[in-house]
C-alpha positions, 0 to 999 in steps of 0.5 A: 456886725451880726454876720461878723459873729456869726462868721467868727463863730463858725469859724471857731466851731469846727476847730472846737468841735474837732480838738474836744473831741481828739483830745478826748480820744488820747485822754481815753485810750490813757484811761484804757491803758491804766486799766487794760490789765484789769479788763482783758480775758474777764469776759465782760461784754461790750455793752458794759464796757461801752457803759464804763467808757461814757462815765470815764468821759465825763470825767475826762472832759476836765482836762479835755475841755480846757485844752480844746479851748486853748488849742481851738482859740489859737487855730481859728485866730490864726487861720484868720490871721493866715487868710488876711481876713483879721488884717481885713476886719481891723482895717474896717475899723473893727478892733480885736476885742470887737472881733472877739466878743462873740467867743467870749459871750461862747466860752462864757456860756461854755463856762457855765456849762462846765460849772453845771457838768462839775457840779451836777454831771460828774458826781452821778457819773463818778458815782457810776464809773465807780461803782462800775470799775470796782464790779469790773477790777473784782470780775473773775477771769473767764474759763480757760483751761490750759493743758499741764496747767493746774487751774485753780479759778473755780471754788473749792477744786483744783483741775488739770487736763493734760491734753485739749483738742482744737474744739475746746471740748474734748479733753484727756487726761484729767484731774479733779482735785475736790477742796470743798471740805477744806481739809486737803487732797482727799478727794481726787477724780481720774479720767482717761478721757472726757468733754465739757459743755457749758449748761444752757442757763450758762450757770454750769459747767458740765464735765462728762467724763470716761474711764473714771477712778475716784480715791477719797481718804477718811470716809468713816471708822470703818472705811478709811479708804474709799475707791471705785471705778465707773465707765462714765461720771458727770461733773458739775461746777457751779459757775454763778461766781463768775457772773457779772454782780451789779454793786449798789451804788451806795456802797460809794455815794458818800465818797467825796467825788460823788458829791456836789457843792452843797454836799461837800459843804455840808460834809465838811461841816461834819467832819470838822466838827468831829475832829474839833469834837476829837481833839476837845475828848483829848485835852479833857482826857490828857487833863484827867491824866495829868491832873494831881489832885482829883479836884485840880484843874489843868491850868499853868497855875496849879500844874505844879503846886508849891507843896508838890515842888518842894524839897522834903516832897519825899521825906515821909517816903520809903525807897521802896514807895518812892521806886513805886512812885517813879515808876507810876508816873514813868507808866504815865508818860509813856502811856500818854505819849502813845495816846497822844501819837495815836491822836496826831495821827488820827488828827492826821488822818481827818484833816487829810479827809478835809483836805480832799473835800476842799479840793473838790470844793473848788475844783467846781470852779476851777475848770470854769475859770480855766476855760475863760483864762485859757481863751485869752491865752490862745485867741491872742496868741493866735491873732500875733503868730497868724499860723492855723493849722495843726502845725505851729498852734499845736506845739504852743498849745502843748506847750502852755497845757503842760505848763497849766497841768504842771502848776495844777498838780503841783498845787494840789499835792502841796493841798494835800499834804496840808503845805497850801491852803486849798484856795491858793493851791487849786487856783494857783495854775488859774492865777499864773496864767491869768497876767500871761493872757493880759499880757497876750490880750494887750500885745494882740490888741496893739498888733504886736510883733511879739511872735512875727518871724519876719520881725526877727529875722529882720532884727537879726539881720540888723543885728548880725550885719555888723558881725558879717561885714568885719567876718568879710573884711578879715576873711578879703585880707586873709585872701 
């Protein structure tokens, strides 16, 4: 038996292996297309780029995990199926469950693997990919001077050059608007010609320009007007905004992605403590405001007491102070409806916060148990179709992820929006497809013809001959 395993798990690695890894090939070039805009013509070096890939991988390995699974239990299944050789262990008296068991003791182990990555790996990787995006999102374009075009990418000056040569050097007539007093084209800088260079620190751009005219405006009292000529002028730009700035990563380490278990319990605690906190602020405030007497408490019993309600409440009262009563507690309700809206949507607000923590609670658990679930679905599947390959599993494993994938955001946005409670909204994909891989697991037990084209191509010949025959006698008379 312990050839068997050792057969069976060999068997299911390579599919494994392969499938994980495509898998997370697509998701990864997804990723590369979202953010393509945001990295393209920044200058960014490979090694960070490289860097920004392998956190995203680590988060991608959610969804890239439970497909290869899927996908890989129903290929190796069905490949063995293919062969005959699933036909062969059964007739030796091996059951399917038997057959199974050295994948489920792997997938469980996967399982816990995966519980550790969501735990412990992804939020230090989360921490860093963010960290990193945000330091590439807020990069600056890289140095590219367009001849006509007004560029405006270095602080504080405007230039243009009408004409470049093919080195990328040499230029003609050029323009240097100076802005670094914030007051307008006060300063401007002409050259017929001229050639650029980058310093050897890399932190200048160095411009050495000919047949130079500069004009600057409001020099003094004396001089409102300022020109001169020169036959040569160096210009230098100060380049050390365009360098590539590590952010600290504290900066998003309270960021409920970047947390593990205990931290989002604990962070929860937190903050729900201070929205109780918040609301307790509002009813002792909103008591204050509708309290009558200084020493009268907010309860449904002394809200409105006789004396108040009564009919000559206004009899010792002027118009004018009655005006000026209404209008006071006009001014009061008004101003407590605005409060209050404002605590609504502050209250809105945090609970939205809490929410998030939720989610990420158990989402720790659900790629686990999704792995487990989508095991019992594809290892079954694949012993009834017995199709291996890329062809037939593919179309079936697409088919049930899209599903899973479906039923997983729908119940997290309905989580978010605060319509499901956390625990039936993220493990509503688990529990939808748990009866599904039961229901796969007992017909792949009992050798089902569930999915046997032979089966249904029989069935429908059983079922079209009567149909075919009265088609055939019709068609002899019309003849």
């Amino acid at each position: 038996m312990k050839k068997l395993d050792i057969f069976v798990i060999k068997t299911y690695l390579g599919p494994f292996i392969m499938t994980f890894f495509i898998t997370l090939f697509i998701f990864e070039m997804q990723f590369l297309w979202n953010y393509l805009e945001d990295m393209v013509g920044k200058g960014i070096e490979g090694i960070v780029l490289v860097e920004l890939f392998s956190f995203a991988s680590a988060n991608l390995v959610t969804m890239a995990l439970p497909l290869a699974i899927l996908l890989s239990s129903i290929m190796t299944f069905g490949n063995l199926g293919e062969n005959y050789e699933l036909v062969a262990m059964k007739s030796s008296g091996i059951s399917l469950g038997r057959i199974m068991m050295p994948l489920i003791v792997f997938n469980l182990l996967i399982s816990g693997l995966a519980f550790y990555h969501s735990n412990w790996v992804m939020p230090v990787a989360n921490l860093k990919f963010k960290t990193l995006l945000y330091d590439v999102m807020h990069q600056r374009p890289a140095l590219e001077f367009k001849p006509g075009v007004f560029y405006t990418g270095i602080d504080g000056f405007v230039i243009r050059i009408k004409e470049k040569d093919g080195d990328g050097q040499n230029m003609k007539n050029i323009q240097i608007y100076d802005h670094t007093m914030h007051n307008g084209n006060r300063e401007i800088t002409l050259a017929k010609s001229g050639k650029m260079a980058m310093a050897a620190d890399g932190r200048f751009l160095v411009f050495d320009l000919f047949n130079v005219k500069r004009y600057k405006e409001n020099v003094g009292k004396n001089h409102p007007f300022d020109y001169s000529e020169m036959d040569q002028h160096t210009v230098r730009f100060d380049l050390s905004s365009f360098q590539f700035n590590r952010t600290d990563d504290d900066l998003f380490k309270d960021h409920y992605e970047m947390l593990n278990l205990d931290q989002l319990q604990a962070s929860m605690d937190t903050l729900t403590g201070k929205l109780e906190g918040r609301l307790v602020d509002y009813r002792k405030a909103m008591n204050n405001r509708l309290q009558i007497y200084a020493d009268t408490n907010f309860t449904k019993t002394n809200l409105l007491p006789d004396s108040i309600i009564s009919k000559g409440i206004f009899d010792d009262l002027n118009p004018k102070e009655q005006l000026g009563l209404y209008s006071t507690a006009i001014n009061i309700a008004r101003s407590s409806k605005t409060y209050s809206q404002s605590i609504k949507d502050e209250k809105e607000m945090r609970q939205k916060r809490i929410y998030l923590h939720e989610i990420e609670w158990h989402k720790k658990f659900t790629l686990s148990f999704a792995c487990i679930v989508l095991f019992f679905i594809g290892a079954p599947l694949g012993a009834i179709i017995r199709k291996g390959g890329l062809g037939m599993p593919v179309v079936f494993s697409i088919l049930i992820f899209i599903i899973y994938h479906i039923i997983s955001i729908t119940g997290l946005k309905l989580v978010k929006q605060g319509e499901m409670t956390a625990v039936y909204g993220m493990w509503m994909a688990t529990a939808t497809l748990l009866p599904l891989g039961a229901f796969l697991t007992y017909k792949a037990t009992t050798d089902s013809v569930l999915l046997d084209s032979a089966f249904y191509n029989y069935l429908t010949k059983k079922i079209g001959a009567p149909f075919i025959f009265i088609y055939k006698k019709i068609k002899k008379k019309k003849g």
